[in-house]
C-alpha positions in Angstrom: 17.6 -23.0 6.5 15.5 -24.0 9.3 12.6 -21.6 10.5 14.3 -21.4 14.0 15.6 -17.4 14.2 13.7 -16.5 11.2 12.0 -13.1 12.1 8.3 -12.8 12.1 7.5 -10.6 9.1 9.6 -12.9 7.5 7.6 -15.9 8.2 4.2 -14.0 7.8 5.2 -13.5 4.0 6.3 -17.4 3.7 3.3 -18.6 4.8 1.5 -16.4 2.6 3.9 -17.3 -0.3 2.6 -20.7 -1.9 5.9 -22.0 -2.2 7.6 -21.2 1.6 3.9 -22.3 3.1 4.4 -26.0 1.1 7.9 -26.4 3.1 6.5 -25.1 6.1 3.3 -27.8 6.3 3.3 -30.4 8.6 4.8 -33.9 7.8 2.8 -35.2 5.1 1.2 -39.0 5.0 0.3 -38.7 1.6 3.7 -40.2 0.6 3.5 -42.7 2.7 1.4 -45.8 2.9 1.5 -49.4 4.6 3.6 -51.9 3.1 3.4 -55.3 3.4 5.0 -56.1 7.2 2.6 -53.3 8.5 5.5 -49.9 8.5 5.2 -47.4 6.2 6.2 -47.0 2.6 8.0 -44.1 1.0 7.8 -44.7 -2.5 8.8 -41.1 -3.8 11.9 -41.0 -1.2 13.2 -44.5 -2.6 13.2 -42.0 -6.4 17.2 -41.2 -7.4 18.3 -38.4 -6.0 18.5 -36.3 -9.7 15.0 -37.3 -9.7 14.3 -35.8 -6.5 16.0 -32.5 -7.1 13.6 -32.1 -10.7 10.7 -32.4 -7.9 12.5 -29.5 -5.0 13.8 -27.4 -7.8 9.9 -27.0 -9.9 9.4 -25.5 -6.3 11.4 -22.4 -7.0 12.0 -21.6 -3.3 15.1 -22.7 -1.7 13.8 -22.2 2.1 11.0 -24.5 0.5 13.7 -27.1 -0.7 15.0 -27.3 2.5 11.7 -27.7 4.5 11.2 -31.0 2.3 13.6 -32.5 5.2 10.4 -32.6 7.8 8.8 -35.0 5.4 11.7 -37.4 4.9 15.4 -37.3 6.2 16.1 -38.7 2.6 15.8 -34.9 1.3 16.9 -33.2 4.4 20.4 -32.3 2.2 19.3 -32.5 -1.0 18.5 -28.9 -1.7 22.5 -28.0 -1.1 22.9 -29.7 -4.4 20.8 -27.7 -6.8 22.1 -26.4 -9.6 19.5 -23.4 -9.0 18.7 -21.6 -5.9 16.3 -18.4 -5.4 15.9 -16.9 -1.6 12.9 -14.4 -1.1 11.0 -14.0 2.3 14.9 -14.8 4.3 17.1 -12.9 6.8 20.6 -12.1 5.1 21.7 -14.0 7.8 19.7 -17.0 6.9 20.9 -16.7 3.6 24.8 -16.6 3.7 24.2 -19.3 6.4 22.5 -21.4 4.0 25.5 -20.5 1.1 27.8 -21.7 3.2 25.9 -25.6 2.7 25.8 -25.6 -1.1 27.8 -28.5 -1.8 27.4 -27.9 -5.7 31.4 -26.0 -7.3 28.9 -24.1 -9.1 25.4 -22.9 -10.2 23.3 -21.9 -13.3 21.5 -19.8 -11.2 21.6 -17.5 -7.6 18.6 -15.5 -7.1 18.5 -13.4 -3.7 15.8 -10.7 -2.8 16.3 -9.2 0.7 13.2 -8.0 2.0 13.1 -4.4 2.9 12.0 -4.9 6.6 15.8 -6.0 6.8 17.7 -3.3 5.5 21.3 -4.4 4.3 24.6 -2.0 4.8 27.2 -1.8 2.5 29.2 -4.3 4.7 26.8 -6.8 4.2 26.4 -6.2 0.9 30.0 -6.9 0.2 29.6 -9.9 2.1 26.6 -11.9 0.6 28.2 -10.7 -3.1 31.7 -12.7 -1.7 29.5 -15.4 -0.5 27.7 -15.8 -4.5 30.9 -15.4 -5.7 32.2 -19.0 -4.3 29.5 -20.4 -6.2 29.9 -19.4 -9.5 26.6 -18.7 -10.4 26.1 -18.6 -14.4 23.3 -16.0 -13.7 22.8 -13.7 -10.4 20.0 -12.0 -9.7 20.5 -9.9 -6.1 18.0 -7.5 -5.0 17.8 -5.1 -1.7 14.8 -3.6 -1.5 15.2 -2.4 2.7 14.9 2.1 2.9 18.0 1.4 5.4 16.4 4.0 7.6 19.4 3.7 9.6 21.9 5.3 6.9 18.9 7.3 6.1 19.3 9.1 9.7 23.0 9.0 9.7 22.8 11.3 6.8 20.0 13.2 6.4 20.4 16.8 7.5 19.3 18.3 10.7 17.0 20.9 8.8 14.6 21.2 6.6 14.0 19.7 3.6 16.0 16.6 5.2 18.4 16.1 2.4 20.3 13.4 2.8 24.2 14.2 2.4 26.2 11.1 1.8 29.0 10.2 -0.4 28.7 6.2 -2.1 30.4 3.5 0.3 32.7 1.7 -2.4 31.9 -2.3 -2.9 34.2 -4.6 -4.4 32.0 -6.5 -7.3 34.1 -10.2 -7.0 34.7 -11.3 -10.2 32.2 -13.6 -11.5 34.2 -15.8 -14.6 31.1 -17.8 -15.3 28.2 -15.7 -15.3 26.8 -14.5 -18.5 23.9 -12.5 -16.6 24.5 -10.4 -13.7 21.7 -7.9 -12.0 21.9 -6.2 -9.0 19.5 -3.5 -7.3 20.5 -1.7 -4.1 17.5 0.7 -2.8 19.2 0.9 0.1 18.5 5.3 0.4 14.9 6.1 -1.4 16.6 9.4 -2.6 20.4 8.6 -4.1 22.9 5.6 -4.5 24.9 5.1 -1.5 26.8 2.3 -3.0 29.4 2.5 -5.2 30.4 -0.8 -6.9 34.0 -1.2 -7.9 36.2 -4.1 -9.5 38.5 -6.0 -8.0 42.5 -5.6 -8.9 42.7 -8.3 -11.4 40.5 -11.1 -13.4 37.8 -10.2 -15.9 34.4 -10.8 -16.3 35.2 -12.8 -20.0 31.3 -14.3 -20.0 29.4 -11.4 -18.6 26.5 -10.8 -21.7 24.1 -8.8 -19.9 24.9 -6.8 -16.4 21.6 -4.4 -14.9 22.7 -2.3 -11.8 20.0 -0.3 -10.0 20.4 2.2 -7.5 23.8 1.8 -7.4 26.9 3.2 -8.8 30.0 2.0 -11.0 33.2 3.8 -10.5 33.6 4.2 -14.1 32.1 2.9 -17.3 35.1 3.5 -18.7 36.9 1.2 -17.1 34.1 -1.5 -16.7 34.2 -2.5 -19.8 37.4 -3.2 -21.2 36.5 -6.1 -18.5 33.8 -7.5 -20.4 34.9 -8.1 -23.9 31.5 -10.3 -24.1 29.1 -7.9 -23.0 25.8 -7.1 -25.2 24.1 -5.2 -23.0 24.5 -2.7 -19.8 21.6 -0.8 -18.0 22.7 1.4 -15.4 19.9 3.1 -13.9 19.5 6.0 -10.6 23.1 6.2 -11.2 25.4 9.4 -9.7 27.6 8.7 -13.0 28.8 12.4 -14.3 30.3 10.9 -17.5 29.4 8.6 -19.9 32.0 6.5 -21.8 31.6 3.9 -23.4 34.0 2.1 -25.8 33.2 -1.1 -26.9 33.7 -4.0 -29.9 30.8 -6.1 -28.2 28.2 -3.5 -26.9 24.3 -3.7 -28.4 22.3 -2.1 -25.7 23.3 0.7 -23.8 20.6 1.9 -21.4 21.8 4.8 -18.7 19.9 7.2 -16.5 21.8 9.2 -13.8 20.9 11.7 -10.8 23.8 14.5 -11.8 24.6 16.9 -14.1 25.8 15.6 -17.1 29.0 16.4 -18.2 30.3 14.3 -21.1 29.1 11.3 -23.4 31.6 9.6 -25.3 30.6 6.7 -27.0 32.1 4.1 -29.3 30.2 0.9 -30.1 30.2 -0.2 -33.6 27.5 -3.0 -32.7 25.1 -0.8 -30.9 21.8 -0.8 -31.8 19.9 0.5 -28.7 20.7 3.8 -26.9 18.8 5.4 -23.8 20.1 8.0 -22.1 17.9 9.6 -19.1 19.3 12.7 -17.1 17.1 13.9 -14.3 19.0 17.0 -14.0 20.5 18.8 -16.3 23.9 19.1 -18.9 26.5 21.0 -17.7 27.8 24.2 -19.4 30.9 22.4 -20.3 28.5 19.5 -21.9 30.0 17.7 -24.5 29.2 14.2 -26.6 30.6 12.7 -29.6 29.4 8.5 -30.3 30.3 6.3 -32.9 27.6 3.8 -33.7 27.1 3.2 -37.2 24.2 0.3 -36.5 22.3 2.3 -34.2 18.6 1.8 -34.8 16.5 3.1 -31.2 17.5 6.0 -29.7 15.7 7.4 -26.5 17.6 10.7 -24.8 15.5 12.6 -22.0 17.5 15.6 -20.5 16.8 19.0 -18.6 17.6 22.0 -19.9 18.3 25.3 -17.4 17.9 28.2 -19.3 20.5 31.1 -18.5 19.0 34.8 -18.5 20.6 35.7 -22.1 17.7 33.6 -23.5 15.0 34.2 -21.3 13.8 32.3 -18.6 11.9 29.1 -20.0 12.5 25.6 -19.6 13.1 23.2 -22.8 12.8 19.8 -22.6 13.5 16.8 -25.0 11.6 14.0 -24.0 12.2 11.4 -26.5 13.3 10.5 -29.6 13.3 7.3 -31.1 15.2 6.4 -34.6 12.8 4.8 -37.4 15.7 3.6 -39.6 19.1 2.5 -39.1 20.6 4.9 -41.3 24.4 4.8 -40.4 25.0 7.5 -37.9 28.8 8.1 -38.7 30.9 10.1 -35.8 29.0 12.7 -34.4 30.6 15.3 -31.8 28.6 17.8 -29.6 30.1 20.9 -28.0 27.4 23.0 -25.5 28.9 26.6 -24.3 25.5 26.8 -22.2 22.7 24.6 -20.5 20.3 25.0 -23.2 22.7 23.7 -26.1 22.4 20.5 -27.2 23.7 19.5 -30.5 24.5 17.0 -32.5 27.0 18.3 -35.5 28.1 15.2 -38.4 30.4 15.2 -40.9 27.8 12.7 -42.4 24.1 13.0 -42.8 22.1 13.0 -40.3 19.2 10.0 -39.0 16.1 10.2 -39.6 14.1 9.7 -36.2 10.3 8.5 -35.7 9.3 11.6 -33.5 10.4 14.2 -31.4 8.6 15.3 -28.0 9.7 18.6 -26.5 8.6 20.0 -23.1 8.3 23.9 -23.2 7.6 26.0 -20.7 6.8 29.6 -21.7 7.1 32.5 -19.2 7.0 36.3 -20.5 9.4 38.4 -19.2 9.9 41.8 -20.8 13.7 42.3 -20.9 13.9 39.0 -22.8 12.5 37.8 -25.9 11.1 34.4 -25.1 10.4 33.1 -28.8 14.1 34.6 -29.7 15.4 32.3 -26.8 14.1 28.9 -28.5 15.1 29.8 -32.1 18.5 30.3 -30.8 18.2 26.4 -28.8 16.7 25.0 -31.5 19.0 26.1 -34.5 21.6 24.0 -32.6 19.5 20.5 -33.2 19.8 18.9 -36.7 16.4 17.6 -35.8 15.2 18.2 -39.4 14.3 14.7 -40.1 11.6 14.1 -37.3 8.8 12.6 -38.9 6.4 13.2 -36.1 6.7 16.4 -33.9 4.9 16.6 -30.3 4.7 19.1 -28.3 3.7 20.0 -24.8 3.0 23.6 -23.8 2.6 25.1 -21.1 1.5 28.8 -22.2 1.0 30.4 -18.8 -1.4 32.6 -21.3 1.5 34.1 -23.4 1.8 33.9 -27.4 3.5 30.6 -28.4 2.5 30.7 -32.3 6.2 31.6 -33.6 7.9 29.2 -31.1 5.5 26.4 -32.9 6.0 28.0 -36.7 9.8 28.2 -35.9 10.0 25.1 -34.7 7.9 23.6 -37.6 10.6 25.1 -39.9 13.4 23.7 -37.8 11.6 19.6 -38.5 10.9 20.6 -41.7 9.9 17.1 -42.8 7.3 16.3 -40.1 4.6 14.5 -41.1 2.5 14.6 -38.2 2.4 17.6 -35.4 1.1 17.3 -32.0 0.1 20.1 -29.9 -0.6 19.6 -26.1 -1.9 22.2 -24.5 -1.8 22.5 -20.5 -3.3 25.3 -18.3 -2.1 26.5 -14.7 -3.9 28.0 -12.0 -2.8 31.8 -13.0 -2.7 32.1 -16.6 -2.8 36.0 -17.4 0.0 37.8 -19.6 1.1 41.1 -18.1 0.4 44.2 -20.0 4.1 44.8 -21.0 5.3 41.4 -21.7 6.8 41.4 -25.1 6.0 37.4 -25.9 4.2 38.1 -28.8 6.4 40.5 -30.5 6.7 40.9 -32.7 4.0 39.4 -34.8 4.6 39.5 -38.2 4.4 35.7 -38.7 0.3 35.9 -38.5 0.2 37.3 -42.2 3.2 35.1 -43.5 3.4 31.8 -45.1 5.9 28.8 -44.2 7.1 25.9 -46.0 5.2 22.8 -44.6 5.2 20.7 -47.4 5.4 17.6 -45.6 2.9 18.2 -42.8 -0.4 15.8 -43.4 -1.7 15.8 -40.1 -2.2 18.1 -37.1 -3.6 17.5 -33.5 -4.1 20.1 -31.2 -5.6 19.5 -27.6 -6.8 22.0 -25.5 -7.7 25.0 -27.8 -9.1 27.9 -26.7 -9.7 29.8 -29.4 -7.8 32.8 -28.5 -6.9 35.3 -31.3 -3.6 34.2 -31.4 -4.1 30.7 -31.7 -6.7 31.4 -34.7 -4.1 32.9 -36.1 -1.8 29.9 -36.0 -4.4 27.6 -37.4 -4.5 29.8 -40.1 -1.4 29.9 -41.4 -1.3 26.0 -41.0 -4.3 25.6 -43.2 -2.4 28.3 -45.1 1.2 27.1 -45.2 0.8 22.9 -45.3 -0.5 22.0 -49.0 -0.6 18.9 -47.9 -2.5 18.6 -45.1 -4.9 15.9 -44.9 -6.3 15.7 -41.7 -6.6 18.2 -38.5 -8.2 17.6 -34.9 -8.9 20.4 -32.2 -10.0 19.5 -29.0 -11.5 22.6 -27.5 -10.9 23.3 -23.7 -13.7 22.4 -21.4 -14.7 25.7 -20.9 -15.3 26.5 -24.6 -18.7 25.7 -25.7 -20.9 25.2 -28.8 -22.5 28.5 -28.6 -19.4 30.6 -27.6 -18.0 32.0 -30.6 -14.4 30.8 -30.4 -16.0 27.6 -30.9 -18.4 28.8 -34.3 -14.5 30.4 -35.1 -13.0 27.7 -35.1 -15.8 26.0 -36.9 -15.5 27.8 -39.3 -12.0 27.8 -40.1 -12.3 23.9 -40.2 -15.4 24.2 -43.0 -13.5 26.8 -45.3 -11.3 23.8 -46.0 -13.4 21.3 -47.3 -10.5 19.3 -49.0 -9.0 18.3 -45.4 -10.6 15.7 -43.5 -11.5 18.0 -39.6 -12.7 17.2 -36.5 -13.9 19.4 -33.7 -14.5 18.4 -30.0 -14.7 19.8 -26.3 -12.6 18.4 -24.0 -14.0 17.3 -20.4 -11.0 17.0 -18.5 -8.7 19.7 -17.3 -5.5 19.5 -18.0 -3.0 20.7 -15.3 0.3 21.3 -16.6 
């Protein structure tokens, strides 16, 4: 643990850390003083040594607890012998080095952070998670922050875009029988996982509460935790994971996000209570999901959805969704034929979630019928029970008042809707595109007897959009309150605005607000 071999950007950032530049002072005289034949006193030195290790282990450094040898020979060992040990600003050199001197059987707590100007393989890796293995940490924290531009290079692709082609590098995971807490990140590549953590052929992880891995994969939930019959909660994140499967008796918090295609979910936790499920890309064609989780009370799922050419090329996305009670869930089971299904089919009833947020992109083509293609997606959600309905639109200037009605009739209890509008740099619909065909639903009247308050943002008081506040005001008997937000372009004396006005004043009943935005918003 001396400084000797340390690199320099290492000791740059512990002389700026407070706790390194303490162990790296000079010898200190302020802990000694004269005694009575004329040498010097050390009256903190002469403490017991479980005293001493209170005073090096407040210091939350171990290269710090080490450096306390300059000032006395009396603590030169001492910091072997803490029951908790956290390296930042070290070589992984330095640290298995200084491993290899812990005297303690085992520790409460192991905290490593390799800094990223000393990028780790997958050898080495393997090797520091051997060398915290021999201590039996009760918590491990270990954290690789280096790009690895080496492995970078090795397999990035010799044109552009530079993708990097590289299939994970399997480590074993040593089996840690004491710790209760595990947490691992590996940013070794900036773009994908290039570690693959596996488990070893025998012993079980009987303690293991709570296990985070970042940037890094698992060869299978499946098989991870039938090894952890004590685990509460397991957060996999920037995961290559395909499938998701997780059975467990012990399971509360089950937080996954993976760079693939998703394939399959398959879930059975009759203690969950948290789910999170983040795809980057999108389901598979063969998608399928069916969970068990009759105590399930937050519920966050964010997935792409490709749209194939028999519904029109648009883009759906469901950006979250959060449960507001913890109405029993019962089995559910989800079968997608295509990349825009995504259903959720029970026996039982279904939840009732806080809100829904969707994502849509709208492009009119002629040959397809763009609303047609989200009535078809959105029939397959038993989303009927979101209290609180947001949505995000791009219009790319095409008609998007039935895709909002439909959808409206699809939540048929929200409360409270949402509407976000965003512009793009060309926003004109062609003369033959068919997106607002047909348009028999400006003269009609829905059932919104549950709607009380509507937002839109970004208005521009376009014929077909006063048509959709019109059947609002028309269709929701309830309604309460209503805020448009004009887009900056509209002003006070263009008549869109005194249209919109307007509308607002024939209702005097329901509380409106009318305003000009000043931003642009850029979808």
């Amino acid at each position: 643990m001396a400084a000797v071999g340390s690199c320099g950007k290492c000791h740059e950032d512990q002389v700026s850390a407070p706790c390194c530049r303490w162990g790296l002072l000079r010898r200190s005289r302020r802990l000694r003083r004269r005694g009575p034949d004329g040498g010097e006193e050390d009256h903190i030195s002469a403490l017991p040594d479980d005293v001493l290790r209170l005073f090096l282990g407040r210091l939350g450094c171990a290269r710090a607890a080490a450096h306390t040898g300059l000032v006395s020979r009396r603590w030169s060992n001492l910091w072997a012998s803490l029951p908790e040990l956290t390296f930042h600003n070290t070589a992984p050199g330095q640290v298995e080095a200084a491993l290899a001197r812990v005297t303690r059987p085992s520790l409460s707590l192991l905290d490593i952070h390799v800094p990223k100007h000393h990028p780790v393989e997958p050898p080495g890796v393997a090797s520091l998670l051997r060398s915290a293995a021999r201590l039996a940490p009760a918590e491990l924290k270990m954290a690789f922050s280096g790009s690895a531009a080496a492995i970078q290079s090795r397999y990035r692709s010799p044109n552009p875009p530079y993708f990097y082609h590289v299939e994970p590098v399997e480590v074993e995971l040593p089996c840690f029988d004491r710790a209760t807490s595990i947490s691992i990140s590996i940013s070794i590549s900036t773009l994908i996982p290039v570690i693959r953590l596996v488990l070893p052929p025998a012993g079980d992880f009987l303690k293991l509460e709570c296990l985070l891995l970042s940037s890094c994969d698992v060869a299978s939930i499946a098989s991870l935790l039938p090894r952890c019959p004590s685990l509460r909660k397991l957060r996999i994140h920037s995961s290559r994971l395909i499938s998701i499967t997780g059975h467990s008796l012990s399971l509360e918090d089950l937080d996954v996000s993976t760079q693939e295609v998703l394939q399959r979910i398959d879930i059975r936790a009759p203690l969950l209570k948290k789910l999170r499920i983040y795809a980057t890309s999108s389901i598979s064609k063969e998608f399928s999901l069916s969970y068990s989780a009759p105590k399930l009370e937050e519920l966050f799922w964010s997935c792409g959805h490709d749209s194939s050419p028999d519904v029109g090329h648009s883009m759906w996305h469901l950006s979250r969704s959060m449960l507001e009670t913890p109405t029993p869930l019962g089995d559910r089971q989800l079968a997608a034929n295509d990349k825009e299904t995504t259903c959720l089919q029970s026996s039982q009833h279904c939840p009732r979630f806080d809100m829904a947020e969707l994502c849509i992109w709208l492009r009119g083509i002629t040959e397809y019928d763009v609303p047609r293609s989200f009535r078809q997606l959105m029939s397959k959600l038993p989303v009927a029970k979101f209290s609180v309905l947001e949505l995000d639109i791009s219009t790319r200037g095409h008609s998007y008042g039935e895709v909002v009605l439909h959808l409206l009739m699809i939540c048929s209890t929200a409360q409270r809707l949402k509407i976000e509008l965003f512009s793009v740099e060309v926003e004109e619909c062609s003369v033959d595109c068919t997106c607002d065909e047909p348009n028999n639903w400006r003269d009609q009247t829905f059932p919104m007897t549950d709607l009380k308050e509507v937002e839109i943002q970004g208005f521009k008081g376009k014929a077909q959009e006063i048509d959709l506040l019109k059947v609002i005001f028309r269709s929701a008997t309830m309604l309460e309150r209503v805020a448009i937000e004009l887009y900056y372009e509209v002003s006070p004396s263009d008549n869109r605005y005194m249209e919109t006005l307007g509308i607002l004043k024939a209702h005097p009943s329901v509380k409106s607000t009318i305003s000009i935005s000043t931003i642009r918003s850029v979808f």
